[in-house]
TORPAVEX-360708 format. One record per residue (C-alpha): residue number from 0; x, y, z. Coordinates in steps of 0.001 Angstrom, whole numbers, plus 500000, padded with zeros to 6 digits. Example, Ala and Ser with C-alpha at 12.3 -4.5 7.8 and 13.67 -1.06 7.14 Angstrom:
<fiti 0,<512300,495500,507800>> <fiti 1,<513670,498940,507140>> 
***
This chain:
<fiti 0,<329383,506110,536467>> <fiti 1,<329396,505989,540334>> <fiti 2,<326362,505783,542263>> <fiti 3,<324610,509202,543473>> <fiti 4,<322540,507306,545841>> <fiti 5,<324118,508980,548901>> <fiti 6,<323262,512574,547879>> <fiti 7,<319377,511722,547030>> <fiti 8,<318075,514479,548901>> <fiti 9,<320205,517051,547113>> <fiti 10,<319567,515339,544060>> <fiti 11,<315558,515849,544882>> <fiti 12,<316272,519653,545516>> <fiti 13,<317519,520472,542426>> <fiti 14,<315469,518439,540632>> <fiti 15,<312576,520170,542014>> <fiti 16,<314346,523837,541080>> <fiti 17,<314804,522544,537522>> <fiti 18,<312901,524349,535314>> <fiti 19,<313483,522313,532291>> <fiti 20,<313057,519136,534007>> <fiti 21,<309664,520209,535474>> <fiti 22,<308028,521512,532044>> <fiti 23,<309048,517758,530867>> <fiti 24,<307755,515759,533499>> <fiti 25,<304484,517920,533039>> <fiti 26,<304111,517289,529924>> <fiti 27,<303953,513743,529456>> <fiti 28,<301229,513958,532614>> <fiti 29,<298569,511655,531892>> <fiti 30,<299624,510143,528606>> <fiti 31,<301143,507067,529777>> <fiti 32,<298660,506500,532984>> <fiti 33,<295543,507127,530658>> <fiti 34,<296933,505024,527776>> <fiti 35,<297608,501791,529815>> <fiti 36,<293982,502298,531731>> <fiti 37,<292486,502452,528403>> <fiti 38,<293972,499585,526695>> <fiti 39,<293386,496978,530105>> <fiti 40,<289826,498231,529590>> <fiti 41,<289932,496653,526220>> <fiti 42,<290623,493618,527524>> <fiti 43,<287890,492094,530411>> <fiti 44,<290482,489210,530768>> <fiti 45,<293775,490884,532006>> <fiti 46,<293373,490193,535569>> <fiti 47,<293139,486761,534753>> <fiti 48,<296164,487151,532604>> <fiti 49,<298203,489278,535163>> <fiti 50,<297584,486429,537559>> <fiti 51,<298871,483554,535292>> <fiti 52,<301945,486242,534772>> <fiti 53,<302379,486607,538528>> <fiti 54,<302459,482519,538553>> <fiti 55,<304742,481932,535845>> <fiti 56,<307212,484093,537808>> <fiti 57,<306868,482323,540954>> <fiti 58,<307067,478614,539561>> <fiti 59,<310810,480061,537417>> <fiti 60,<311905,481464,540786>> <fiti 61,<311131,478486,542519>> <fiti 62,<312931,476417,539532>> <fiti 63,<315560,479040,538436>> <fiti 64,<318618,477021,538090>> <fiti 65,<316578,474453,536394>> <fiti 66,<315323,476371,533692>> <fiti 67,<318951,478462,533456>> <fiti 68,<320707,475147,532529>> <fiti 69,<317713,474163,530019>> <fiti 70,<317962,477600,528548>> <fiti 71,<321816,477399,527972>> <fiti 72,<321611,474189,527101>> <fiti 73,<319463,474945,524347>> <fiti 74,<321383,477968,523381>> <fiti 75,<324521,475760,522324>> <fiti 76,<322782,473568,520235>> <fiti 77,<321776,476298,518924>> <fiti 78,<325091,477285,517966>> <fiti 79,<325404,480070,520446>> <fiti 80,<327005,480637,523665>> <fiti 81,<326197,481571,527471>> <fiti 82,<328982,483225,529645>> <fiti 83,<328151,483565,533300>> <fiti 84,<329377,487078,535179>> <fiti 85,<328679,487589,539052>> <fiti 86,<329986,491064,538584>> <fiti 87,<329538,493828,536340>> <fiti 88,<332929,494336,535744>> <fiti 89,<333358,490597,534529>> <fiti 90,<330511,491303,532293>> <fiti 91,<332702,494238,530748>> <fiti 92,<335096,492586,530599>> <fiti 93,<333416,489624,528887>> <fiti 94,<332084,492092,526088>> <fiti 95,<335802,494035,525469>> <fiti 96,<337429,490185,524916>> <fiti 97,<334336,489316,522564>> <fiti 98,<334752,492394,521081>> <fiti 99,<338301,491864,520664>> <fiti 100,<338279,488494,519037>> <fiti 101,<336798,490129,515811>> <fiti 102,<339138,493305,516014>> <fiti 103,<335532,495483,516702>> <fiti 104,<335963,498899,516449>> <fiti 105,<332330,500089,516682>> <fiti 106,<329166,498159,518585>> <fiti 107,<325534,499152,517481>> <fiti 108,<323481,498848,520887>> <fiti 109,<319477,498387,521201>> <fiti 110,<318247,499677,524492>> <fiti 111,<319547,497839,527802>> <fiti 112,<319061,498356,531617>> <fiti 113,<321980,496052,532184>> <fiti 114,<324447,497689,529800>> <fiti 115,<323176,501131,531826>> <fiti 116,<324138,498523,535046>> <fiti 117,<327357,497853,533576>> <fiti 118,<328050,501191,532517>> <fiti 119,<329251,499379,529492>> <fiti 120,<329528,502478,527583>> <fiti 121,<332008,504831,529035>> <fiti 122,<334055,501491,529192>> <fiti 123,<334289,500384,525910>> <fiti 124,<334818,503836,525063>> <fiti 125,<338014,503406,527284>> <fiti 126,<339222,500589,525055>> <fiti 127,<338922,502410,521310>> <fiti 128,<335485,500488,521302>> <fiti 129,<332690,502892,519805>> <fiti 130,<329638,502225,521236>> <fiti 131,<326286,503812,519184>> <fiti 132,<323311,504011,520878>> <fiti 133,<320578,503470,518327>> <fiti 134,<317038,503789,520237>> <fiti 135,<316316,507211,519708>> <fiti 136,<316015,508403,523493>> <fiti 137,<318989,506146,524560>> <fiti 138,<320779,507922,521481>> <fiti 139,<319821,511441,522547>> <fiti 140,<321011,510787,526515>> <fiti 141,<324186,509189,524847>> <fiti 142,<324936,512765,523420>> <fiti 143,<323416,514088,526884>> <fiti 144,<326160,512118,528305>> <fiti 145,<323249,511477,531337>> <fiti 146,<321737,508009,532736>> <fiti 147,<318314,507328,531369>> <fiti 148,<315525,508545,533884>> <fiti 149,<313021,505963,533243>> <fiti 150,<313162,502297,532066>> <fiti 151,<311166,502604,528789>> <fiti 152,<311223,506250,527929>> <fiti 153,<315251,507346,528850>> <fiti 154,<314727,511368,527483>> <fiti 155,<311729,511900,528871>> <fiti 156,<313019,514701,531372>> <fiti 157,<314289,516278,527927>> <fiti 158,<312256,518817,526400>> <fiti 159,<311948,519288,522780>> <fiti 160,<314372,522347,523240>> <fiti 161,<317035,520934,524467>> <fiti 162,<316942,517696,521949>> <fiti 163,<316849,520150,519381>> <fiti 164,<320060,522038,521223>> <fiti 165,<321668,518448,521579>> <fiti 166,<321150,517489,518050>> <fiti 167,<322459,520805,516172>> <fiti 168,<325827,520822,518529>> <fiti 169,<326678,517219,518093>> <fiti 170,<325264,516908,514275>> <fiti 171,<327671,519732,513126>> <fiti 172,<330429,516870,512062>> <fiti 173,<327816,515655,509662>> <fiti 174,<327087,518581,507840>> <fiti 175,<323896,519022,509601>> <fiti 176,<323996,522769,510051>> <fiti 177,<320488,523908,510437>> <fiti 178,<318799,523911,513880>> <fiti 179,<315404,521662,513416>> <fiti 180,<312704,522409,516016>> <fiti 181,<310192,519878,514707>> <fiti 182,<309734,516928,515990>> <fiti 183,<309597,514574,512864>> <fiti 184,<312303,516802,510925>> <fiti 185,<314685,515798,514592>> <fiti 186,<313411,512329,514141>> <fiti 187,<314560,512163,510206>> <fiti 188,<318046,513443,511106>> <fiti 189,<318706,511009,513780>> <fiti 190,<317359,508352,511271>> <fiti 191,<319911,509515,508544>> <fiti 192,<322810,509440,510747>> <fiti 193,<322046,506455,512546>> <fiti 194,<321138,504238,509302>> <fiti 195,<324821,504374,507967>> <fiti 196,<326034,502761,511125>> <fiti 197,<323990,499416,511339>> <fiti 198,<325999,498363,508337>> <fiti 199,<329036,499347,509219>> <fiti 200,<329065,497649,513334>> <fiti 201,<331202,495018,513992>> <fiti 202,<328783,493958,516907>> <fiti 203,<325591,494353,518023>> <fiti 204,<324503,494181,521609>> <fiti 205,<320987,494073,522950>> <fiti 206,<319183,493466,526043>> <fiti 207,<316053,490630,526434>> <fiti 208,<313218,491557,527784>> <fiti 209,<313109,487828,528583>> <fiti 210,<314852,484201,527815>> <fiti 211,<313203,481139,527133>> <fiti 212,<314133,477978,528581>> <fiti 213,<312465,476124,526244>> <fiti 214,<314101,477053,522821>> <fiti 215,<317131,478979,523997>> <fiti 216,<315468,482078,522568>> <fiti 217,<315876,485657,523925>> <fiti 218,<313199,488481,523387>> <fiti 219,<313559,492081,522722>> <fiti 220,<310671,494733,522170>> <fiti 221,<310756,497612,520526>> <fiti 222,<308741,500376,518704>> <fiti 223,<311587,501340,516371>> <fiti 224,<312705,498426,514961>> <fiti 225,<316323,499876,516149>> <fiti 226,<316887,496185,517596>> <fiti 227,<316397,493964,514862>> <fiti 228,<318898,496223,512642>> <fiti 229,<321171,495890,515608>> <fiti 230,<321153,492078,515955>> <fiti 231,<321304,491133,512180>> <fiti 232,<323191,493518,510395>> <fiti 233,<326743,493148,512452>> <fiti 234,<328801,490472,512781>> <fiti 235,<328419,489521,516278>> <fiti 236,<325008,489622,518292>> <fiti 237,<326038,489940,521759>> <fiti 238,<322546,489894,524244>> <fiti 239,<322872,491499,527838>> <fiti 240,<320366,489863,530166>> <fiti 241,<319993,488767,534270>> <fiti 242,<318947,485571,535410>> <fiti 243,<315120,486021,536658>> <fiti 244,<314539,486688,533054>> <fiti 245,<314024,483589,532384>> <fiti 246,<310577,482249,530943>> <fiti 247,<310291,478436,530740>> <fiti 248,<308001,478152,527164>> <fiti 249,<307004,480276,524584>> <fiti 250,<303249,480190,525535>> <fiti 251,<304797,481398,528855>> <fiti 252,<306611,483921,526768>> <fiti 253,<303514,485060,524812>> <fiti 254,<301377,485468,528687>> <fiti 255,<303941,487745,529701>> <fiti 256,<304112,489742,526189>> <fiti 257,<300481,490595,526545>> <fiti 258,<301064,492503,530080>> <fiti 259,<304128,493786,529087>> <fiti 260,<303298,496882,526541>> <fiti 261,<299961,497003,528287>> <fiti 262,<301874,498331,531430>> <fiti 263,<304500,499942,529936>> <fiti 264,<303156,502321,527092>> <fiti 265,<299338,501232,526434>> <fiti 266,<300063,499188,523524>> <fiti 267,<298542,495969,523011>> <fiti 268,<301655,494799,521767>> <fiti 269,<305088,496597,520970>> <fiti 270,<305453,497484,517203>> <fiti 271,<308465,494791,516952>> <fiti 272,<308373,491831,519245>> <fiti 273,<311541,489834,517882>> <fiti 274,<312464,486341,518780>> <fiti 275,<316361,485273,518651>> <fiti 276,<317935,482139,518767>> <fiti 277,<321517,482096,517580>> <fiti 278,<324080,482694,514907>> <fiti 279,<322862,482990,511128>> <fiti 280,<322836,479317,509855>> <fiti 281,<323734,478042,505908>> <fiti 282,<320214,479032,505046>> <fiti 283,<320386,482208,506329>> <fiti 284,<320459,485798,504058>> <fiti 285,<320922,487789,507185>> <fiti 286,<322038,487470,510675>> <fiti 287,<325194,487059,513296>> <fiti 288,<328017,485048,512522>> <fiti 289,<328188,484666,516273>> <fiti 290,<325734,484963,519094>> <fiti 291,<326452,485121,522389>> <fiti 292,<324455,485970,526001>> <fiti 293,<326173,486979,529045>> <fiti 294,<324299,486604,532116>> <fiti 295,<325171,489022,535022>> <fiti 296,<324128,488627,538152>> <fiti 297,<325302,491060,540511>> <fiti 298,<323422,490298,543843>> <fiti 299,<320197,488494,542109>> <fiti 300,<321191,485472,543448>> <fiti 301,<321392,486379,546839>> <fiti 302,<317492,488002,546457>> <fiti 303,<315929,484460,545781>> <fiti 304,<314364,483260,548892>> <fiti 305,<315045,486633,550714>> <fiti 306,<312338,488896,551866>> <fiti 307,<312652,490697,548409>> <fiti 308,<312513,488220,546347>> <fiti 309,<309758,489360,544626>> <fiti 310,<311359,491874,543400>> <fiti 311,<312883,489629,540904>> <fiti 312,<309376,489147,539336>> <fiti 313,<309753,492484,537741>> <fiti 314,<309337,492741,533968>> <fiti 315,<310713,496138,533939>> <fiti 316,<307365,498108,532172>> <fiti 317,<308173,501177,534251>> <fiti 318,<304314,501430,535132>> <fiti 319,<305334,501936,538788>> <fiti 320,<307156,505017,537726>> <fiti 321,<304255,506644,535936>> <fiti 322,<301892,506183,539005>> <fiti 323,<304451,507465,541661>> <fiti 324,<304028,510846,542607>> <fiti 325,<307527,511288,543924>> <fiti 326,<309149,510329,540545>> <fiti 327,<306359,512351,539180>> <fiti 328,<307237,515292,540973>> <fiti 329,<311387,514650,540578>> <fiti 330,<312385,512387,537562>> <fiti 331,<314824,509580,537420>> <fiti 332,<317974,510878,537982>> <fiti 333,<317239,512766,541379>> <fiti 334,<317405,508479,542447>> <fiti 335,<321376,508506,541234>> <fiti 336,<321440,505038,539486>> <fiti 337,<320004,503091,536871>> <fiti 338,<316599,502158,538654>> <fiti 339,<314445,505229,539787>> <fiti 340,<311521,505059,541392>> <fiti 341,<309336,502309,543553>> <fiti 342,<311066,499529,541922>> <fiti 343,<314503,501019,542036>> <fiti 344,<314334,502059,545520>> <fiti 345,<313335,498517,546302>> <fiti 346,<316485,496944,544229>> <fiti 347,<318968,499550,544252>> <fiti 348,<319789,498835,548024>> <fiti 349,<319887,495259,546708>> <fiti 350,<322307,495652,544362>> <fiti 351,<324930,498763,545304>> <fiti 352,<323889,498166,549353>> <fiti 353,<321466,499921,551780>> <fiti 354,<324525,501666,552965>> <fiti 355,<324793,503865,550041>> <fiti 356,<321142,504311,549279>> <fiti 357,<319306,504424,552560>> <fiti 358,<317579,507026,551193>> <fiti 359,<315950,505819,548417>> <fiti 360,<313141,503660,550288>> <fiti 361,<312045,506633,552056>> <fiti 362,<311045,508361,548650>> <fiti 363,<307474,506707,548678>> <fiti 364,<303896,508099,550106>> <fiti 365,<302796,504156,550487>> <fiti 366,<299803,505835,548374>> <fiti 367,<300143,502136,547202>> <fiti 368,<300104,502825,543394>> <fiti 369,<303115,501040,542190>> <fiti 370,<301280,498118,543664>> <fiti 371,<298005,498681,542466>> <fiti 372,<299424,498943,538701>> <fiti 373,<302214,496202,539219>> <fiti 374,<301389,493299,536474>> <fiti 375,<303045,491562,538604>> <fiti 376,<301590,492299,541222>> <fiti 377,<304720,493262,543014>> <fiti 378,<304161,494287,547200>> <fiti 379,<306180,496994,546873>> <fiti 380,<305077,499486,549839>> <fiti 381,<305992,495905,551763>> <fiti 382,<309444,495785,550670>> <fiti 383,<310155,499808,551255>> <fiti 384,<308924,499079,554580>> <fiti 385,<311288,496313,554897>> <fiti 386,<314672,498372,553636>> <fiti 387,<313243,501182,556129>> <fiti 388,<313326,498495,558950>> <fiti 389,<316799,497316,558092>> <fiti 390,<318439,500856,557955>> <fiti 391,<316916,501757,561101>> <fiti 392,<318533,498331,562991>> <fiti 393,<321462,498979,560948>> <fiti 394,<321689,502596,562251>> <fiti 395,<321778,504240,559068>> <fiti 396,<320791,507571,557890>> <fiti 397,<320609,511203,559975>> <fiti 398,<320813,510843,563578>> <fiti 399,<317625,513501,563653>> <fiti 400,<315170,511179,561333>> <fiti 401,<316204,508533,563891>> <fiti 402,<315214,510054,566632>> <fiti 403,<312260,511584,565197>> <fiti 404,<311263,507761,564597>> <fiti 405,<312260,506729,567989>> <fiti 406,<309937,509363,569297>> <fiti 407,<307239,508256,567320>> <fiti 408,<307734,504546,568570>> <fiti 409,<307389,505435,571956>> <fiti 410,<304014,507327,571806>> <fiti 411,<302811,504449,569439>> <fiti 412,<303560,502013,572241>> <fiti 413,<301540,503835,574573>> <fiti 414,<298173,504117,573088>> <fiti 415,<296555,506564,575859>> <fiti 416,<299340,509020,575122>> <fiti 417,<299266,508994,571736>> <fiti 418,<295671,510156,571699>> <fiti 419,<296286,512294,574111>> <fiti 420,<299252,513920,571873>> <fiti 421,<297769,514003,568531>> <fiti 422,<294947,515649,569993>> <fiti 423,<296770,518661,571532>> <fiti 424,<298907,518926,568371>> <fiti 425,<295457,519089,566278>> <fiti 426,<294558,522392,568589>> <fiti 427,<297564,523126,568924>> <fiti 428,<298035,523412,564781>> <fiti 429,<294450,525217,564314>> <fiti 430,<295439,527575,566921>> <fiti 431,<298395,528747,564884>> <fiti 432,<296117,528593,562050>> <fiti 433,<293490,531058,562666>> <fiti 434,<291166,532245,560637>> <fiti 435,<293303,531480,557342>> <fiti 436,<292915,527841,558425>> <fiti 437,<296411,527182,556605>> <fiti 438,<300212,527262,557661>> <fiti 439,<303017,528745,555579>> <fiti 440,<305821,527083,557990>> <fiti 441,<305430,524393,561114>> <fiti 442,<308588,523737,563523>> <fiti 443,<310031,520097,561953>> <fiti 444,<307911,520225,558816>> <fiti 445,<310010,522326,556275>> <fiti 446,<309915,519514,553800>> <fiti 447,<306455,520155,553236>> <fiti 448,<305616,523736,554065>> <fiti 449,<308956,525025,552242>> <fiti 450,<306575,524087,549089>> <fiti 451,<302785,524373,550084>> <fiti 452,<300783,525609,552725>> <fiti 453,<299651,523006,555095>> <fiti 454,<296022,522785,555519>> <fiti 455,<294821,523159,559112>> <fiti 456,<293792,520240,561025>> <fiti 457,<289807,519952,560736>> <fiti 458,<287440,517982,563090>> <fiti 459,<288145,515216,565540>> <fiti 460,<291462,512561,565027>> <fiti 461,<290975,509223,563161>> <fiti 462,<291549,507383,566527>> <fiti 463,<288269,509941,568093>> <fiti 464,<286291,509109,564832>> <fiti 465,<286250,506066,564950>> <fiti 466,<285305,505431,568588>> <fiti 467,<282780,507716,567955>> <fiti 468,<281927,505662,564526>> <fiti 469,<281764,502390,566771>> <fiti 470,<279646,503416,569451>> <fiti 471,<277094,504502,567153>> <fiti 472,<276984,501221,565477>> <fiti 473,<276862,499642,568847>> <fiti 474,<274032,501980,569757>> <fiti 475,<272532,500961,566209>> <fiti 476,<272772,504847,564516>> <fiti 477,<273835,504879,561351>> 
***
């Protein structure tokens, strides 16, 4: 799938008139945001355990080609393989000819943001490859034919009406006649299709949450079990992963594990935290004849030691999604790639170029949320600020938000006539107020007003407060 980046702002618009997508994104209000609160307030320790996260991210990005030779060497004596891809088409490509060297005619895949990166599956399906999604959201977006809209929870702009539409049109070739409305009974029928095709997959292909350096392991997590049936039923267990997922031991593994489902769903831990390192050997009843883990990088590289390199400390939880109230307000696919919200508009430009997504860093408030809720503590509003900068030297986006910004720039350089400004647009703003003390439209502020009234201005400006606030202390009121 292309990138939508470029049309963002129409994307937003009909996001917003979607009345489907709105009743979903209501709905799961609160559940996530209270869940992970609750379960960090179960444990008095997790700031202390974020920071050791946050420091175990630095040190591997600080030591990343060290640790990415350890962890492939390890890998091969193993018994498996690592195949290195700068692009996402070589990492396609890398999967058809793996694919190919068994004669596979079907993959079995566990949940992936790179294979989403890749856009592995319309490709494979170019090549007589059938890919089956098997996590249960990925599985009903797969029938969607859509992108997931968040990292951990893909359907979550579906509501249960339309899964329930999905599954009785595409279900008909099963004999599955009967239109199911409850939850569990959809649940059961995806489980009784799905089952059948674990055993029959030639390959399997999963994502890692993260790679250890130390044993050559990779690590998935799950609350379906979906990926262990994946990796050790077929005959080939093919992992998808990107360099900064690296994690140099397995204690470091285990630190990261415990702010992982904290931040993403307000588990403790995932129900299936699964540990894989290689092919099936002599002793083995179950497991890949062949394992192999291709490593794409596709611009990661070029973030180490860059102003956003931080980004690359991302465990992908999707906690910054939950707590932004611009994703709140539109979902994930109004951002028109694989990586909505804070964190995507930060590494979207990254990765596809702040050409083609100039738009994205301007979706924030700087409320500071994503930051605030960050395990790894992640200066996002920094970084937005930062893409902002460079689109603005670059000369990108609408000729009227630039000048509207090089308007601004010049009153903020002149301090006197600044105040002076905001003060006459305050009376100027009650005036047209009146007695209502609201405004239904304002000249240049459409964006806002075209969906609530804007409150009239009350009092004296922040800049008049606080001088006042200063000379009191001065004078030694209160």
């Amino acid at each position: 799938m292309i990138p939508e980046t470029r049309t963002f702002k129409e994307n937003a618009s009909k996001a917003l008139k979607d009345e489907n997508l709105q009743s979903a994104l209501k709905g799961m209000e609160g559940g996530f945001v209270f869940g992970r609160l609750a379960t960090i307030e179960k444990l008095p320790e997790y700031d202390d355990i974020r920071d050791g996260a946050v420091q175990i991210k630095k040190h591997v990005l600080e030591n990343l080609d060290v640790y990415l030779e350890t962890f492939e060497a390890n890998v091969i004596k193993n018994g498996g393989e690592v195949h290195w891809c700068q692009s996402p088409e070589q990492a396609r490509q890398k999967v058809l000819e793996l694919c190919r060297s068994i004669d596979a005619k079907t993959v079995t895949k566990g949940k992936s943001m790179i294979g989403e990166e890749m856009d592995l599956n319309h490709f494979l399906e170019e090549h007589s490859v059938e890919p089956i999604e098997t996590d249960l959201g990925e599985y009903i977006i797969q029938l969607a034919d859509e992108r997931p809209s968040h990292i951990i929870a893909p359907a979550i702009h579906k509501t249960k009406a339309q899964v329930s539409d999905l599954f009785h049109e595409h279900h008909k070739k099963y004999g599955k006649t009967e239109r199911l409305e409850d939850p569990r009974e959809l649940l059961e029928e995806a489980r009784e299709i799905l089952r059948p095709k674990y055993v029959t997959a030639d390959v399997g292909i999963t994502g890692a949450n993260f790679m250890i350096a130390e044993t050559g392991s990779t690590v998935i997590v799950t609350n379906e079990g979906n990926g262990d049936l994946t990796q050790t039923l077929a005959k080939m267990h093919i992992v998808l992963a990107t360099p900064e997922k690296i994690a140099p031991t397995l204690e470091d593994a285990s630190t990261l594990l415990r702010i992982l489902a904290r931040s993403a769903t307000g588990q403790e831990y995932s129900v299936y935290t699964t540990f894989s390192s290689g092919p099936k050997r002599s002793e083995d009843l179950d497991g890949p004849s062949s394992y192999h883990v291709i490593i794409l990088d596709n611009g990661r590289s070029e973030m180490v030691g860059s102003e956003f390199e931080d980004m690359l400390r991302c465990i992908k939880c999707g906690a910054c999604l939950m707590h932004c109230p611009v994703w709140s307000t539109i979902g994930g696919h109004a951002y028109g790639w694989v990586y909505p919200g804070p964190m995507g508009s930060v590494l979207t430009p990254n990765i596809v170029g702040l050409e083609d997504s100039c738009h994205l860093p301007n979706a924030s408030t700087f409320c500071g949320r994503c930051q605030e809720v960050c395990p790894e503590r992640i200066p996002l509003p920094r970084m937005l600020r930062k893409h902002r900068e460079n689109a603005y030297n670059a000369k990108l986006g609408a000729p009227i938000e630039r000048t509207g910004i090089a308007v601004w720039a010049f009153f903020a350089r002149h301090p006197m006539l600044y105040r002076f400004a905001t003060g006459l647009a305050m009376k100027a703003l009650k005036l047209m107020a009146g007695s209502k003390g609201k405004l239904r439209s304002v000249p240049l502020a459409s964006g806002w007003t075209g969906a609530r009234d804007l409150p009239a201005p009350e009092g004296q400006t922040f800049m008049a407060q606080y001088r006042a606030r200063k000379q009191r202390r001065a004078g030694g009121g209160s």
